[in-house]
C-alpha positions as CSV (number, residue, x, y, z in Angstrom):
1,X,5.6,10.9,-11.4
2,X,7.0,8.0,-9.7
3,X,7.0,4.8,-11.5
4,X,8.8,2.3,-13.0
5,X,4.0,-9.9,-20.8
6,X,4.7,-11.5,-23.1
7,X,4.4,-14.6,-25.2
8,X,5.5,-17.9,-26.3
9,X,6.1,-18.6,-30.1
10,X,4.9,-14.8,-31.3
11,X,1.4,-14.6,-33.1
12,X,1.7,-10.8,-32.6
13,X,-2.1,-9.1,-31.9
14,X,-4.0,-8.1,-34.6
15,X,-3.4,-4.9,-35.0
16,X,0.3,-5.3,-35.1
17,X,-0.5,-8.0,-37.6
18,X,-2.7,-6.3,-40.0
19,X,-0.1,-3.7,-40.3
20,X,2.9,-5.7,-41.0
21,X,1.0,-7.4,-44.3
22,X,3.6,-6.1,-47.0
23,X,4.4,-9.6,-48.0
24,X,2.9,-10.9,-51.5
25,X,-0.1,-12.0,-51.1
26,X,0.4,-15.1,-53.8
27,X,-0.1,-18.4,-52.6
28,X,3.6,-18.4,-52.2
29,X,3.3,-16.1,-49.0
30,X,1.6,-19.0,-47.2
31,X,4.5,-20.7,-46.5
32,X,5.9,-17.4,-45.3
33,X,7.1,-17.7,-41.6
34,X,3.8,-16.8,-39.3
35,X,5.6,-15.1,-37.0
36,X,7.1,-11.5,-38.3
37,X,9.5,-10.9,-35.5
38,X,11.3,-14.4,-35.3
39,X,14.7,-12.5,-35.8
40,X,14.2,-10.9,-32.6
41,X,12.9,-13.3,-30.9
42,X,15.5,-15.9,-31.4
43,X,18.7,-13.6,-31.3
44,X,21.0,-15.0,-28.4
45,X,21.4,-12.0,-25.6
46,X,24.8,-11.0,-24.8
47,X,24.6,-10.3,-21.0
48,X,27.9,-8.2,-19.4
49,X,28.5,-6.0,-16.9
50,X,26.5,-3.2,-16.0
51,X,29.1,-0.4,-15.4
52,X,30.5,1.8,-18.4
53,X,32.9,3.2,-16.2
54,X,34.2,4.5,-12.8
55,X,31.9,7.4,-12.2
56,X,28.6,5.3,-13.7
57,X,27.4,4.3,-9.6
58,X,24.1,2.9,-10.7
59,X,26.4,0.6,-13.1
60,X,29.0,0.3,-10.4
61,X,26.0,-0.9,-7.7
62,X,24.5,-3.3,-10.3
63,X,27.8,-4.5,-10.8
64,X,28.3,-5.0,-6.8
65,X,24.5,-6.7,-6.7
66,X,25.8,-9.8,-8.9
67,X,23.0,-8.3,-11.7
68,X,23.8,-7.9,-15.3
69,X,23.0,-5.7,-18.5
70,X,22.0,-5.8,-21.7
71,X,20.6,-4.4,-24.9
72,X,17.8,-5.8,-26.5
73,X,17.4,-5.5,-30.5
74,X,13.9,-4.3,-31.6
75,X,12.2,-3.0,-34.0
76,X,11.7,0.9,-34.5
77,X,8.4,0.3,-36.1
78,X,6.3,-3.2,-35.7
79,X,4.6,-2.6,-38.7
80,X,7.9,-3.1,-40.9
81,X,9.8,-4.9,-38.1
82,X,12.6,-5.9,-41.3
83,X,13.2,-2.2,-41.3
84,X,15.6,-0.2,-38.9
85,X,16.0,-1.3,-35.0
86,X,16.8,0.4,-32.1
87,X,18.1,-1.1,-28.6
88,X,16.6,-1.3,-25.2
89,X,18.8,-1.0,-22.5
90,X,17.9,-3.9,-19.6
91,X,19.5,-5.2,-16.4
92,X,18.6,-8.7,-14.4
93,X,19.2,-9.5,-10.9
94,X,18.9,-13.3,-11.2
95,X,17.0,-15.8,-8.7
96,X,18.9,-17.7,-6.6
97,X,16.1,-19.9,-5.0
98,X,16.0,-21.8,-8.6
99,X,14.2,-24.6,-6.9
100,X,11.1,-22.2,-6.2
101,X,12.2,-19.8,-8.7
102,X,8.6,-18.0,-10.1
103,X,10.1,-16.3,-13.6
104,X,10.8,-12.6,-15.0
105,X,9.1,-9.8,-12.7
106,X,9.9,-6.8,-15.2
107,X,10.0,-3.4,-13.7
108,X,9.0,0.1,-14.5
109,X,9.1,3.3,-12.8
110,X,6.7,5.5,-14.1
111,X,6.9,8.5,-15.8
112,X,6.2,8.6,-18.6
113,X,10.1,8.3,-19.3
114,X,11.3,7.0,-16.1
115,X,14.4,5.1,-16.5
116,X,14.5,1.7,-14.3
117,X,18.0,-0.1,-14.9
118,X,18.4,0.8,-11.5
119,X,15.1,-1.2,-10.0
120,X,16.2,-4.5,-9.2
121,X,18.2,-2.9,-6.6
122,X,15.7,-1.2,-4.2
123,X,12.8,-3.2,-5.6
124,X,15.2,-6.4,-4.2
125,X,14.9,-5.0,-0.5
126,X,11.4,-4.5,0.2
127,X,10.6,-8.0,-1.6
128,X,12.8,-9.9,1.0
129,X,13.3,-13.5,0.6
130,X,10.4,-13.6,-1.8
131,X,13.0,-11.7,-4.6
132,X,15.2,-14.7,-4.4
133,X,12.3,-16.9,-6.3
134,X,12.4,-14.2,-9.5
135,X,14.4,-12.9,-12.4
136,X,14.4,-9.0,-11.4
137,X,14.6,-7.2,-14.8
138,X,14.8,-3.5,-14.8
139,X,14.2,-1.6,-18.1
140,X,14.9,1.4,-20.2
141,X,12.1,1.9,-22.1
142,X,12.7,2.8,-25.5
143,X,14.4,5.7,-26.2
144,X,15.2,6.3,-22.7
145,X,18.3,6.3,-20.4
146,X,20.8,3.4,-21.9
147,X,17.9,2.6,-24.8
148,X,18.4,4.2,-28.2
149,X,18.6,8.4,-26.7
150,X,16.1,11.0,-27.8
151,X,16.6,14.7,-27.2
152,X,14.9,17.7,-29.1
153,X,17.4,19.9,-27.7
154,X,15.4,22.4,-25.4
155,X,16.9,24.5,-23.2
156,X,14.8,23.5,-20.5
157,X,13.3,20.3,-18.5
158,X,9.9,22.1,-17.6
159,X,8.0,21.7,-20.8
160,X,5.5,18.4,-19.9
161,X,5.0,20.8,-16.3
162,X,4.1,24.2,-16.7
163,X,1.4,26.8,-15.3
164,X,0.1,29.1,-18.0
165,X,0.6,32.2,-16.1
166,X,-1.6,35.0,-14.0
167,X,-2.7,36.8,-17.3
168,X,-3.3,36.5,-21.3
169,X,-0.2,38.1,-21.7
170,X,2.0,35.3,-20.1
171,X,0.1,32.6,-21.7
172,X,1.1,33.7,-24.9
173,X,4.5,33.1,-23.6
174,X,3.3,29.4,-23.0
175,X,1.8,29.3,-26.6
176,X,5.0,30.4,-28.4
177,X,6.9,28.4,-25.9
178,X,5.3,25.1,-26.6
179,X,5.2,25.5,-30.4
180,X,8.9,26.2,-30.6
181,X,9.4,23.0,-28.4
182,X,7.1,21.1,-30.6
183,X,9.1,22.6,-34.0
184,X,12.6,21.6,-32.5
185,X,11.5,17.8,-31.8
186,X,10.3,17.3,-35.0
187,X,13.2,18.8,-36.8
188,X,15.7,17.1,-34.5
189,X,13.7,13.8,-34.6
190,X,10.7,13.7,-37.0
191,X,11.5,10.7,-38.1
192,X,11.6,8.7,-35.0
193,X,8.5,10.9,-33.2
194,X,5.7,8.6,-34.5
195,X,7.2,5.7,-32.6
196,X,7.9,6.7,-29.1
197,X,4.5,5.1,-27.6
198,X,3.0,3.2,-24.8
199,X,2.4,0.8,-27.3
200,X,5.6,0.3,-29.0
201,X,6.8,-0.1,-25.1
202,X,4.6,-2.6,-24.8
203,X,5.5,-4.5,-27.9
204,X,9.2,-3.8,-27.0
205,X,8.1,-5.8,-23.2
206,X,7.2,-8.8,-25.1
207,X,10.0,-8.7,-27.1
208,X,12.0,-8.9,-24.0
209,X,9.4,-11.9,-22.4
210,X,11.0,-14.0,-25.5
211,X,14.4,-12.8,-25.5
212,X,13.9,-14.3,-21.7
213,X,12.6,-17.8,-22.7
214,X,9.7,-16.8,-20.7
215,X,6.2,-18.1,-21.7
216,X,4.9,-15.0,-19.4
217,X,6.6,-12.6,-17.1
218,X,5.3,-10.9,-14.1
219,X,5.0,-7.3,-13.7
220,X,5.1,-4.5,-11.0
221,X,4.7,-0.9,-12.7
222,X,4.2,2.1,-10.7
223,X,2.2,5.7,-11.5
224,X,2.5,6.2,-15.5
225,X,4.2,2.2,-15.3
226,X,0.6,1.2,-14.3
227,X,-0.7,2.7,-17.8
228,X,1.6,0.2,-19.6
229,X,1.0,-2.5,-18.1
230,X,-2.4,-2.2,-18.7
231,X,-2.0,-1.5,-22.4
232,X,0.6,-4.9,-22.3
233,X,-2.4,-6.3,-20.9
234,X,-4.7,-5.5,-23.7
235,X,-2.1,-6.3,-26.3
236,X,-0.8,-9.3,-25.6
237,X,-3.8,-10.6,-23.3
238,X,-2.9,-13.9,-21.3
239,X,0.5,-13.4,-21.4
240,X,1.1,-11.8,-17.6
241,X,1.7,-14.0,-14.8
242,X,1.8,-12.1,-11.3
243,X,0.8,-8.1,-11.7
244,X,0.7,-5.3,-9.3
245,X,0.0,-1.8,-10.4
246,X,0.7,0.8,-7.8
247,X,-0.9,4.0,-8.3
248,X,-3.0,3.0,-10.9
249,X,-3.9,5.3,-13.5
250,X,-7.0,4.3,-16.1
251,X,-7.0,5.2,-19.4
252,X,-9.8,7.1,-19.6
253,X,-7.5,9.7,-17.7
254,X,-4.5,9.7,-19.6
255,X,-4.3,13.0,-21.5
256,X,-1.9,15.2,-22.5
257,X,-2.1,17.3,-19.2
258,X,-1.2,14.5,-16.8
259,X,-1.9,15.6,-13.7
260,X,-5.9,17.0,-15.2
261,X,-8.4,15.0,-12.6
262,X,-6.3,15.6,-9.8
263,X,-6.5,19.7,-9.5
264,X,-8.7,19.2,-5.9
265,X,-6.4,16.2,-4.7
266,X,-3.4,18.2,-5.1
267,X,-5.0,21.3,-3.7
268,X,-6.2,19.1,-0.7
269,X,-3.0,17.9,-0.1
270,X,-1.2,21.7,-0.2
271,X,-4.3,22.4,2.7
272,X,-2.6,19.1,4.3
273,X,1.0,20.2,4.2
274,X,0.1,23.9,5.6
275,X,-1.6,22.5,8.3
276,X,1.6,20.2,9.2
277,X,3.7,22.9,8.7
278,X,1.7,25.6,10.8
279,X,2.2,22.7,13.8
280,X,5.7,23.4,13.2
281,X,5.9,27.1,13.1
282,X,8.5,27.3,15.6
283,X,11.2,25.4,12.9
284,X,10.2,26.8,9.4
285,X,8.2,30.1,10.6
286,X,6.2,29.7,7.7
287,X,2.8,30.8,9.8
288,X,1.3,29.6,12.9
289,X,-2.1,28.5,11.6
290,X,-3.0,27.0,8.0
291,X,-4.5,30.1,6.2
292,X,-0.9,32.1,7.8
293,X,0.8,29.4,5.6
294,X,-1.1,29.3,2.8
295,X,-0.9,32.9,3.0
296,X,2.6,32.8,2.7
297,X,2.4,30.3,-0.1
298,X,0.4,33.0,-2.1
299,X,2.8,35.8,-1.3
300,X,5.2,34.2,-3.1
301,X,3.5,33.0,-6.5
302,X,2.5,37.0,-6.5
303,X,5.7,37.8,-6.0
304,X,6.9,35.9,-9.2
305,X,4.1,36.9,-10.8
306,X,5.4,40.4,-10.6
307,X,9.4,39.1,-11.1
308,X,10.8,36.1,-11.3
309,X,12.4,35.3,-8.0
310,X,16.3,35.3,-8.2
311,X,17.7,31.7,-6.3
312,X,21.3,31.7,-6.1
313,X,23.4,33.5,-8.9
314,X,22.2,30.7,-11.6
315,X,18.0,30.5,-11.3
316,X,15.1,33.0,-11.5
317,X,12.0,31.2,-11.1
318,X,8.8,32.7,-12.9
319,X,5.1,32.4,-12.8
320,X,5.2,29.3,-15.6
321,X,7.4,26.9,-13.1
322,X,7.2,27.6,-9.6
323,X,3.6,25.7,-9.0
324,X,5.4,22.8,-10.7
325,X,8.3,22.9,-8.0
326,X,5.6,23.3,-4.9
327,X,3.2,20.9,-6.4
328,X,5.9,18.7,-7.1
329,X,6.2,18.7,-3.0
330,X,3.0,17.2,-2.6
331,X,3.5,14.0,-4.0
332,X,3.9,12.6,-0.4
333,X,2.3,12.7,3.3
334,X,5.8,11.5,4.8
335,X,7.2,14.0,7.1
336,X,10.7,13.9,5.4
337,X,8.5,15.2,2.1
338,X,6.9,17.5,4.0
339,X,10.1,18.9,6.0
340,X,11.8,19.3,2.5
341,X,9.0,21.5,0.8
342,X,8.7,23.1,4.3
343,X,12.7,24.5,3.9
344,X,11.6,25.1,0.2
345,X,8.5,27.0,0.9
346,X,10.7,29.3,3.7
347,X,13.9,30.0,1.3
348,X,11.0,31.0,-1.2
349,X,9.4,33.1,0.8
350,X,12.6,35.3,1.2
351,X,13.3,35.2,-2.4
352,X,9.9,37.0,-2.7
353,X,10.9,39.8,-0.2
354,X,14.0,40.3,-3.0
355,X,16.5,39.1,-0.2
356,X,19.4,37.2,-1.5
357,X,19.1,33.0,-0.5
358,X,21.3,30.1,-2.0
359,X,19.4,26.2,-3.0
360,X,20.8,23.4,-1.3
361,X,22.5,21.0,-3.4
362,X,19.0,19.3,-3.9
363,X,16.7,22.3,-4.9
364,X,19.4,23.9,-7.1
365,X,20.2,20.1,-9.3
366,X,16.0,20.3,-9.3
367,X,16.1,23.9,-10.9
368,X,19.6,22.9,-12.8
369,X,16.5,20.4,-14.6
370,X,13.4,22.7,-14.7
371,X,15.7,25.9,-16.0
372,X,18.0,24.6,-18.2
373,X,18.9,22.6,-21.3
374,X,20.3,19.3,-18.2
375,X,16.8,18.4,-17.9
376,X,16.0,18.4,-21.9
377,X,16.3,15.1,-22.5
378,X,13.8,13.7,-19.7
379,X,11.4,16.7,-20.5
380,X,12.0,15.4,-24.7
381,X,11.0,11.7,-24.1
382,X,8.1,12.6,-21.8
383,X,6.9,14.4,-23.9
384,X,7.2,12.7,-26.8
385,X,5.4,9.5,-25.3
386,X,2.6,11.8,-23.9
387,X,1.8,13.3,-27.0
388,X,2.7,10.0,-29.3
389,X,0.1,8.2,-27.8
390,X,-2.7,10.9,-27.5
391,X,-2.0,14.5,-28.8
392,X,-4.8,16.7,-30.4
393,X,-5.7,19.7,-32.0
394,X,-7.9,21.8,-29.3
395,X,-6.8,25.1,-30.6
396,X,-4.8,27.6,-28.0
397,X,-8.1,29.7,-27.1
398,X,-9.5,26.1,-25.6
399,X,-6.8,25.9,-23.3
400,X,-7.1,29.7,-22.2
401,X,-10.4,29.0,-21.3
402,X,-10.1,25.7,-19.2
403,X,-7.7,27.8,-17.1
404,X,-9.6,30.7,-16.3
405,X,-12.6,28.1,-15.4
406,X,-10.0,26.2,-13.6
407,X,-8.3,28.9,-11.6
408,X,-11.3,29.9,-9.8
409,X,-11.8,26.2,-8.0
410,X,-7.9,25.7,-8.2
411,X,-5.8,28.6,-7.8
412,X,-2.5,26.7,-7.7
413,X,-3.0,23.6,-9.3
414,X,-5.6,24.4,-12.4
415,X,-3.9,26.5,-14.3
416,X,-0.6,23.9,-13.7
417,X,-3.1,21.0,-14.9
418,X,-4.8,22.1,-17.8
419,X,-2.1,24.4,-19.6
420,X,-1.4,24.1,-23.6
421,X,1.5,21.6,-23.6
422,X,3.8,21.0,-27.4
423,X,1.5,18.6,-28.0
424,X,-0.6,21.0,-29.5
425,X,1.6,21.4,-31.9
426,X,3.0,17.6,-32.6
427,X,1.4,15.3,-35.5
428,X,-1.8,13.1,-34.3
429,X,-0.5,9.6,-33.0
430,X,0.2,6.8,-35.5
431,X,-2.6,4.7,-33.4
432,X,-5.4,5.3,-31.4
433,X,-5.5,5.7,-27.8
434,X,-5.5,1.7,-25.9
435,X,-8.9,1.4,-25.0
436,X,-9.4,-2.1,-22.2
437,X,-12.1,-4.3,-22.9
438,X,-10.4,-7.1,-20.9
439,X,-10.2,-8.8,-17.2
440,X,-6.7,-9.7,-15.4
441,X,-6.2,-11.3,-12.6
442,X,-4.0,-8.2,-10.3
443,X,-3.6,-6.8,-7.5
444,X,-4.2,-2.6,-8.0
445,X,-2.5,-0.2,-4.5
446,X,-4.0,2.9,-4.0
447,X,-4.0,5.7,-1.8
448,X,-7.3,7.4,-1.5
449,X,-5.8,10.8,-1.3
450,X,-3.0,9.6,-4.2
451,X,-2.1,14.1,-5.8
452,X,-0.9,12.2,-8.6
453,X,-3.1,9.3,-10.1
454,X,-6.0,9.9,-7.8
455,X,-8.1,7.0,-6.1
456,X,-10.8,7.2,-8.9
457,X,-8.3,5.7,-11.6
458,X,-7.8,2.5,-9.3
459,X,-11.4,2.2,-8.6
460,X,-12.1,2.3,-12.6
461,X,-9.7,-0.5,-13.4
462,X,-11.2,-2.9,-10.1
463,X,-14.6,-2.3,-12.4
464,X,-13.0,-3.0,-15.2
465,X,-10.9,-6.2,-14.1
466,X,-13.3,-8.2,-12.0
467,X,-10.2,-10.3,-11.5
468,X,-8.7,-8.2,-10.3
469,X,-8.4,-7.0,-6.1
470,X,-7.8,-3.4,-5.0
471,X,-5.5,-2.7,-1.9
472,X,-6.1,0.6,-0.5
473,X,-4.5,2.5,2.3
474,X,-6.7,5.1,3.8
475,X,-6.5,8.6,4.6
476,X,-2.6,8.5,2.8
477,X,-1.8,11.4,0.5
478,X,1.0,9.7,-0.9
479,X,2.0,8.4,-4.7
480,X,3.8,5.2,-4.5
481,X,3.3,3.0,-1.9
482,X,5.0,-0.2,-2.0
483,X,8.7,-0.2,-0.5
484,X,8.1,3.9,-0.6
485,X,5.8,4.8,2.0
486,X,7.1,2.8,4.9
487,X,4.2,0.6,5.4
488,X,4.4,-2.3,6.8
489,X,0.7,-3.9,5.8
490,X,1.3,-3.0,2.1
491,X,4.3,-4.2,1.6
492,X,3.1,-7.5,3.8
493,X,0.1,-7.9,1.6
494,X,2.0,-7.1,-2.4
495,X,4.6,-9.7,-1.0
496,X,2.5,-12.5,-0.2
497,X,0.8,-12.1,-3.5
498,X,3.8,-12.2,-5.3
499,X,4.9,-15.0,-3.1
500,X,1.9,-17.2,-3.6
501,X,0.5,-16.2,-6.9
502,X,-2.6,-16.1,-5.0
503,X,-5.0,-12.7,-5.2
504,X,-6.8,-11.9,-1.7
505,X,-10.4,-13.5,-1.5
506,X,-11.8,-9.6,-2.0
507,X,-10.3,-6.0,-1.7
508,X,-8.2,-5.1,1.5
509,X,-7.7,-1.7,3.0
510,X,-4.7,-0.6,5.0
511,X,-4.5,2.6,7.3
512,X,-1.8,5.3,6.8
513,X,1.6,5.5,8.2
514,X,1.4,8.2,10.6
């Protein structure tokens, strides 16, 4: 999924607080210093340049952007934040209207996992002149990209993103599969696991408010990056300034199976796509009416089903990963998204009739990720996150059966959305799931026909934040709006706010790119 707070003199929240009591609790400890993380939040950061070397290009175009890097000291664990640290890789594109200048907008990109050194660049285009008046901090989250690494050592990138298969038989495969996974992250990094949260992310954000000088920062977080900035919210209340999530998702719908809630958008939006692609039978011959494409579409999960289809010399692509690779198509309405899973859909469709077909340079890096050990250490930290913040114990027969119910409403995306996952097999989070109970003042952009954190998430959080205004755009099946969809009014409306500081009088709506 696409997409990528703070305080003044740290009083960390209470929960953070009544966990870091190990001091003696003689009258002596009163004069103790009240806040626990002053050594982080005083160090001096040593900003330098971004590239660490000739062939890094997102370092290299940093580097050419006049933005710098750094690594941010913080604790592994808040509770005992005078025990062992780990770094959090950062970069800053730095306002040069410093008459006007607004403060820190930090940055995230979703995910979970999603690195976003890199943001400040393209986030810096779409916000115009209005980028000038901000700091433009992209982030690493914690054990991400530049940040301290994780990696279970898997041997493929698939594991948050698999189908449990036609028959019993195959999800077996996904049972064995997923407790291995499970087994090899907690040998490889059992000690760490407990750790990589949403909440720890959170706690690292303020962290990086102080390190600023920044009483609060601004926020834009897309997909999974809305999640955390709603936790921020909740742990550090009063400490955001401006705050746009885009693609909202709610907590009450962040599980372990991330894309559970959004089986019918996602099957609406493969109904979508064939119709598009039927109008276009004369380029990608995929079939000249929707049910010939969706047709087609079946013929080849069958056909994997039976074998895995052979792509190129490298890849067969089985039952468990192929609705992750067509689903992963329908994140977007745009007809360059649309074009691309069209090609897709056609080289797949001879794959299925056993003829021999070669990726492009695209599809084959994306199975290089699903297929093999290149994509384990994205698949690791997703993971870990997902199931760090709210793994449980269901028992592998509970899963079965939510798949068979789910298969018969949605064929493709069901048994995709509600599959076992490792997390099954990990240790139950250190803390319970972030539950709101607050109101802040931001502005929430939606997409009514969003196949990844569907419209119902944003219209949960406008209920829940009556301070909040909801921008929708109507009739899109897209997931990621701002700067990514092209259109003009959202991108209008999420820069004036951030311009003016200054939420609309009540919720706007804004029709679809066509």
């Amino acid at each position: 999924m696409p997409r990528f707070r703070h305080i003044k003199a740290f009083a960390l929240c209470a929960a953070v607080l009544a966990a870091t009591t190990t001091m003696a609790t003689t009258t002596t400890a009163v004069a103790a210093d009240p806040d626990p993380l002053a050594r982080f939040h005083g160090r001096h950061v040593d900003w330098h340049a971004c590239a660490l070397g000739a062939d890094d290009e997102v370092g290299r175009a940093l580097d050419a952007a006049g933005a710098d890097c750094a690594d941010i000291t913080v604790p592994l664990d808040y509770a005992d934040p005078g025990g062992r640290t780990i770094s959090v890789a950062v970069s800053r594109l730095k306002a040069t209207d410093t008459e006007h200048r607004v403060g820190p907008l930090l940055l995230n990109d979703g995910g979970p996992a999603g690195a976003g050194l890199h943001m400040p660049l393209s986030v810096s285009k779409v916000m115009g002149e209005v980028a000038d008046r901000y700091d433009l901090i992209g982030m690493d989250p914690r054990f991400v990209g530049r940040s301290t690494p994780l990696d279970c050592g898997w041997d493929i990138g698939s594991a948050p993103m698999r189908s449990a298969g036609a028959d019993r038989a195959a999800y077996r495969e996904e049972v064995a599969l997923a407790r291995d996974l499970a087994g090899r992250c907690e040998r490889a990094h059992g000690d760490v696991l407990p750790y990589v949260t949403t909440r720890n992310t959170a706690r690292d954000m303020d962290v990086i408010r102080a390190a600023l000088g920044a009483d609060t920062l601004s926020y834009l977080g897309y997909s999974y990056g809305s999640y955390l900035g709603e936790v921020y919210s909740q742990l550090f209340p009063g400490r955001t300034d401006r705050m746009v999530l885009d693609g909202v998702m709610s907590p009450d719908r962040y599980g372990t199976a991330l894309l559970h809630g959004a089986e019918a958008a996602n099957e609406g939006a493969l109904r979508a796509w064939a119709s598009w692609a039927a109008a276009r039978h004369g380029t990608y011959g995929l079939g000249a009416t929707r049910a010939e494409v969706l047709a087609t579409v079946d013929r080849i999960l069958a056909a994997a089903e039976e074998e895995p289809l052979r792509i190129g010399k490298a890849y067969l692509l089985d039952e468990h990963v192929l609705p992750a690779v067509l689903i992963g198509g329908l994140g977007s309405d745009l007809d360059v998204r649309r074009a691309d899973l069209a090609a897709t859909v056609g080289l797949l469709a001879r794959a299925a009739d056993r003829e021999p077909v070669e990726p492009s340079q695209e599809f084959a890096g994306q199975l290089e990720f699903l297929l093999t050990s290149a994509g384990s250490a994205p698949a690791s930290q997703m993971t870990a996150i997902i199931c760090g913040d709210v793994a449980e114990r269901r028992g592998a027969a509970a899963y079965w059966r939510a798949v068979e119910e789910s298969r018969e409403r949605y064929p493709l995306a069901g048994p995709l959305a509600v599959n076992i996952t490792p997390c099954e097999f990990w240790d139950r989070p250190a803390e319970p799931p972030t539950v709101l109970d607050n109101d802040v003042p931001a502005l929430l952009v939606a997409a009514t026909g969003d196949p990844r954190t569907v419209y119902a998430s944003a219209r949960t959080i406008r209920e829940q934040w009556p301070s909040s205004r909801l921008l929708t755009v109507k009739g899109a099946r897209q997931h990621g709006l701002y700067g990514e969809y092209g259109n003009a009014c959202v991108d209008a409306r999420v820069n004036a706010y951030l311009s003016t500081g200054r939420l609309p009088a009540y919720d706007l709506t804004c029709e679809a790119r066509r």
